[in-house]
C-alpha positions as CSV (number, residue, x, y, z in Angstrom):
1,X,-23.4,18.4,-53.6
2,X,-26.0,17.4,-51.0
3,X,-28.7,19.8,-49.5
4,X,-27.4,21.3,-46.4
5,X,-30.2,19.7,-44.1
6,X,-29.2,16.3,-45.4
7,X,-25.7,17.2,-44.2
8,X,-26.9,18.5,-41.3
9,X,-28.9,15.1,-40.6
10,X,-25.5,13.0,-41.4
11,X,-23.2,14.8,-39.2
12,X,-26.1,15.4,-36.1
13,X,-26.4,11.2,-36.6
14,X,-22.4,10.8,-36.9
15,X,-22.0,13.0,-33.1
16,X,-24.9,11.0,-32.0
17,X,-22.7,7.8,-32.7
18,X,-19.5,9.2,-31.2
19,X,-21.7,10.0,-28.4
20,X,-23.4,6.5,-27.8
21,X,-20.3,5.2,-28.3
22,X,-18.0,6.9,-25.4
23,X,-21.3,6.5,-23.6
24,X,-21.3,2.6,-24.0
25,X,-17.5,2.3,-22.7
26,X,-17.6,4.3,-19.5
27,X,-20.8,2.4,-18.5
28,X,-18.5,-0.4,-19.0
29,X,-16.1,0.8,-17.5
30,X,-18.2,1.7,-14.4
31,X,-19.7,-1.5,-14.2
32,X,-16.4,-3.2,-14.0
33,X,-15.4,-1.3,-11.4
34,X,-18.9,-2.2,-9.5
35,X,-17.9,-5.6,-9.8
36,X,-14.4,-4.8,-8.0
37,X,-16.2,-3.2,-4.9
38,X,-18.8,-5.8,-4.9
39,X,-16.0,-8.4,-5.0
40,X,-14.0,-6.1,-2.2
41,X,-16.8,-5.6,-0.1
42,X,-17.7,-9.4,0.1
43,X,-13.8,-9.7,0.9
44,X,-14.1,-7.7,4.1
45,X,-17.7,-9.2,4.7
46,X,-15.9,-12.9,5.4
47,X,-13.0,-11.2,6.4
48,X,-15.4,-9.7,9.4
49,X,-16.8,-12.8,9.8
50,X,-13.8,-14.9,10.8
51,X,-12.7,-11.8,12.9
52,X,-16.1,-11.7,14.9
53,X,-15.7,-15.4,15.7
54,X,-12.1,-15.0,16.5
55,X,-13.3,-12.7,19.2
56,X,-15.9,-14.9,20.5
57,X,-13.3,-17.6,20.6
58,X,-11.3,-15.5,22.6
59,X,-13.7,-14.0,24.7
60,X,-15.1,-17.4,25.7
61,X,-15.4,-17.1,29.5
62,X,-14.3,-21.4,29.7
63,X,-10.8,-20.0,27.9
64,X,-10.3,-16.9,30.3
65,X,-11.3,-18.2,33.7
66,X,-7.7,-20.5,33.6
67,X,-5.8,-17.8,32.0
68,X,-6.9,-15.0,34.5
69,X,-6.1,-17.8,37.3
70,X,-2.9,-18.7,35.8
71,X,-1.5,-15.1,35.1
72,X,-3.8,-12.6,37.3
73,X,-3.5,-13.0,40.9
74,X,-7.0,-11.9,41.6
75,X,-8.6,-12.8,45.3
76,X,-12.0,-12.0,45.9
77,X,-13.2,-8.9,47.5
78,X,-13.9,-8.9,51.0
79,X,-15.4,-6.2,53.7
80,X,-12.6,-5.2,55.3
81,X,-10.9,-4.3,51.3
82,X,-13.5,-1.7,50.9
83,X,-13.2,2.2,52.2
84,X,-15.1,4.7,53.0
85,X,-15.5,8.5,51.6
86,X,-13.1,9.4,54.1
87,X,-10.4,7.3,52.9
88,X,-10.6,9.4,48.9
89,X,-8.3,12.6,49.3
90,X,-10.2,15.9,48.7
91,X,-9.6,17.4,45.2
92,X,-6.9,19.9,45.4
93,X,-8.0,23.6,44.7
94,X,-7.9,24.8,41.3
95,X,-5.0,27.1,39.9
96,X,-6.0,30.8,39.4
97,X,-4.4,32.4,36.0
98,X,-1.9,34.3,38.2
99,X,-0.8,31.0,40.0
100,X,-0.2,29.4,36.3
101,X,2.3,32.1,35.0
């Protein structure tokens, strides 16, 4: 039969191996998934990148000056299209709590 501290020393070094062990596969396991998110975030990183010049295409004043002439029938403004205070109506009184029920 072996001395209780020696058996005591193999089973501390036996949990200690157990231990590493699980350790080892969830750092694995964790890095793998790091790689998934880097790999997901540099998805959405091109993916914002054609998007962003997509919108500058489309936003490209040479492209909407002939659309807005061909399907907006815009005229410039002039004096005699502009108003003055008189022409806004006057806000209309507010409600009392009575008046609401």
């Amino acid at each position: 039969m072996m001395p209780p501290a020696t058996l005591l020393f193999v089973l501390l070094a036996g949990g200690m191996t157990l231990g590493l062990f699980a350790v080892k596969y969830e750092v694995q396991h964790l890095e793998g998934e790091l790689i998934r998110l880097d790999r997901s975030i540099a998805a959405d990183r091109e993916a914002l990148h054609v998007l962003e010049a997509e919108w500058s295409h489309l936003n490209n004043p040479a492209r909407l000056r002939p659309l807005a002439a061909r399907h907006l029938d815009l005229m410039p403004v002039e004096a005699r299209n502009m108003g003055g205070l008189s022409t806004i109506p006057e806000k209309p009184p507010a409600k009392t709590e009575s008046e609401t029920q």
